[in-house]
N, C-alpha and C positions, 0 to 999 in steps of 0.2 A: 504493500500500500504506500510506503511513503516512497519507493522509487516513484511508485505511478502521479503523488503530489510531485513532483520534482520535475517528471517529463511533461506533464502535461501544459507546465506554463511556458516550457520552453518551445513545445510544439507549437503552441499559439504562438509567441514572439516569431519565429522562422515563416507559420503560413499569412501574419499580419503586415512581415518586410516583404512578402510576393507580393500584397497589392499594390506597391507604391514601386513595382516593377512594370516599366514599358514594354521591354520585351524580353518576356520570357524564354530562357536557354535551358539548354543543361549545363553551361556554364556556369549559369549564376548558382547550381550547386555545390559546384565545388569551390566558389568564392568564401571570401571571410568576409564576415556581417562589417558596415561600414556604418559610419555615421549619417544621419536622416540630412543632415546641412553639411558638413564639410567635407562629407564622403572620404573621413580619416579611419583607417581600418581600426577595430573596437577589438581591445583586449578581450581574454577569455575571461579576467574577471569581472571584465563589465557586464558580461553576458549574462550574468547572475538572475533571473527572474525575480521583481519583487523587489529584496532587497538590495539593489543596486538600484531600483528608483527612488528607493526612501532612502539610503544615505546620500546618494548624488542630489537628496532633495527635489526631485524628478527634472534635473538639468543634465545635458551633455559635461562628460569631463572632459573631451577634447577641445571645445566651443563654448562652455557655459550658453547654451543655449533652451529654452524649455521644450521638454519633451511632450508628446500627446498625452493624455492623461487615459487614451485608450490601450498604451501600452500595459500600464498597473493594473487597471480595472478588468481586460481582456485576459490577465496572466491569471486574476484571483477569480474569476468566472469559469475560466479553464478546468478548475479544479472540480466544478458543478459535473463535469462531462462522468466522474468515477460514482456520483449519485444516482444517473440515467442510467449508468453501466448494471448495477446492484439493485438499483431498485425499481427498473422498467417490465412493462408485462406485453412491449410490444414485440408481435411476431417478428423483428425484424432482425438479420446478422450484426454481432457486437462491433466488428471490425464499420458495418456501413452506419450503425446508431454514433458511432464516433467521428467520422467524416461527416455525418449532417452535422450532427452539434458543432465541431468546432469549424466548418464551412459558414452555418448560418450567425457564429458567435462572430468571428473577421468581420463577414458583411455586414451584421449589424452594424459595429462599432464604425464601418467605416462609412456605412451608410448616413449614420449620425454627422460626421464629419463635412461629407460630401455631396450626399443626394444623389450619390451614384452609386453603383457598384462594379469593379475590374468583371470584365467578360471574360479573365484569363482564369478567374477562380469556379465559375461554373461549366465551363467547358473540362477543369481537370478532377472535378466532380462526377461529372456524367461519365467519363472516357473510366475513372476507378473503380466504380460503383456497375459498369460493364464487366470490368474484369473479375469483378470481383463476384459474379453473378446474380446481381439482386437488379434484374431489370424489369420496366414491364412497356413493352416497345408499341403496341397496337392502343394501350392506354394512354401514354404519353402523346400520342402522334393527337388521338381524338382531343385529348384538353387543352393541347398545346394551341389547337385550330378554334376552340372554344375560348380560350385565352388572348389571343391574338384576335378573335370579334370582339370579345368584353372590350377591349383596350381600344381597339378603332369607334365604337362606341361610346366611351367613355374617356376620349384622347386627355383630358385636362384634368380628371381627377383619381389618376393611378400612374405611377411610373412603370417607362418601358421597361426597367431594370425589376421593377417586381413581378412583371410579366415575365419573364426571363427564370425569374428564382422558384414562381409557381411552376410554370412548366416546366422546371427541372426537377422536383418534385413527386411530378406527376409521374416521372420517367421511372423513379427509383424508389417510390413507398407504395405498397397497396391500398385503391382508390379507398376503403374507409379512413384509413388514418390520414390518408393525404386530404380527404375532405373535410375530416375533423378541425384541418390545421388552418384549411379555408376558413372554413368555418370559424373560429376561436378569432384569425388573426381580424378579420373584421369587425367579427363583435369586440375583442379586446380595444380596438384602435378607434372606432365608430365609437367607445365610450370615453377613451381620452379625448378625443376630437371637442367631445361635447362638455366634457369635464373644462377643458381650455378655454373653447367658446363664452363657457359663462363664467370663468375664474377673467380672464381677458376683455371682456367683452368686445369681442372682435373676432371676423370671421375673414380676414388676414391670415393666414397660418398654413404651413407649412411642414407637413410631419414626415418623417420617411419611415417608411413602410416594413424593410426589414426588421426591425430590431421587435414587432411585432407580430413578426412569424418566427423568431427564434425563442420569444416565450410561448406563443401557439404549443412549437413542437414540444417544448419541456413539460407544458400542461399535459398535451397529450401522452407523452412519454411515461408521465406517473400516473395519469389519471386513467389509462386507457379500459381496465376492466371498467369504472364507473361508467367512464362516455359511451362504452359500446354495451351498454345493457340490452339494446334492444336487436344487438345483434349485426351481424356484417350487413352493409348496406349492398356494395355489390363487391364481389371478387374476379379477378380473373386470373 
């Protein structure tokens, strides 16, 4: 257990420096992690999760620069991933419950940041998650075409990057749980939205969307005997 506290914030740190990669190699594997601003290559003691952002006081020590505060919060959520591990009841393989989690935990936080999401992190999503044999290809293709109407339909108040993140989804969880997550992620967001509206009073506002499909899935993940009481809705 405590190796697994130990790799998981580091895993998060390695797939949250992919996003803020233009273009992806196999090179940049075997690179050493550099700095976010001076691009000065980073000790292995800096590499510390965690504690290297609270004694650096979460500044670069090569540039006294500040660091994103999604680096701390994404390393100490990481740890959430050995919870879903132990205490999930979804049909799903451990190896693909751990690539969602810490796929949709990256985009969120960087969703936050930016109101986008890297196209390089769902594409290496779909292509693992093949290998790995958890697909479901004839369901994917239909929600994806149902996904892409919603979205021409509804151009201004859903992003194309969440269109992206559902239909990948679709590809790799079975249609109940993937609907669940539908499901949750709007009602959860559809009540901050209105939670905002009348704390704000203004209807100005601008949410990004993942960070409420990666609590969807954790709902889902723990909850799922309770949500599915009434049984699978469709399988294939």
């Amino acid at each position: 257990m405590l190796i697994q506290l130990i790799l998981c914030p580091i895993l998060f740190s390695f797939l949250y420096q992919i996003t803020n990669i233009k273009a992806l190699t196999f090179k940049f594997l075997l690179m050493r992690s550099k700095c976010d601003f001076c691009q000065k290559t980073i000790s292995w003691l800096q590499l510390i999760p965690i504690f290297n952002f609270i004694m650096l006081r979460g500044k670069t020590q090569c540039c006294n620069r500040k660091l994103s505060n999604s680096y701390v919060i994404g390393e100490l959520l990481s740890c959430g991933s050995l919870i879903i591990l132990n205490f999930t009841a979804l049909p799903v393989k451990s190896a693909v419950l751990l690539l969602i989690y810490f796929s949709l935990l990256v985009l969120a936080l960087y969703d936050i940041e930016t109101y986008s999401i890297p196209i390089h992190i769902p594409i290496i999503v779909l292509i693992t998650t093949f290998i790995l044999g958890s697909f479901y290809f004839l369901q994917g293709c239909f929600i994806t075409l149902f996904l892409h109407l919603m979205f021409y339909c509804c151009k201004n108040r859903i992003g194309y990057g969440d269109i992206l993140i559902f239909a990948l989804l679709s590809f790799i969880l079975p249609f109940t749980i993937f609907f669940l997550i539908l499901w949750l992620t709007f009602l959860t967001g559809g009540c901050f939205s209105i939670f905002y509206i009348v704390l704000k009073r203004s209807f100005k506002l601008r949410i990004p969307l993942v960070p409420f499909i990666f609590c969807a899935f954790n709902i889902v993940a723990l909850c799922y005997p309770f949500l599915n009481m009434g049984g699978d809705i469709i399988e294939y």
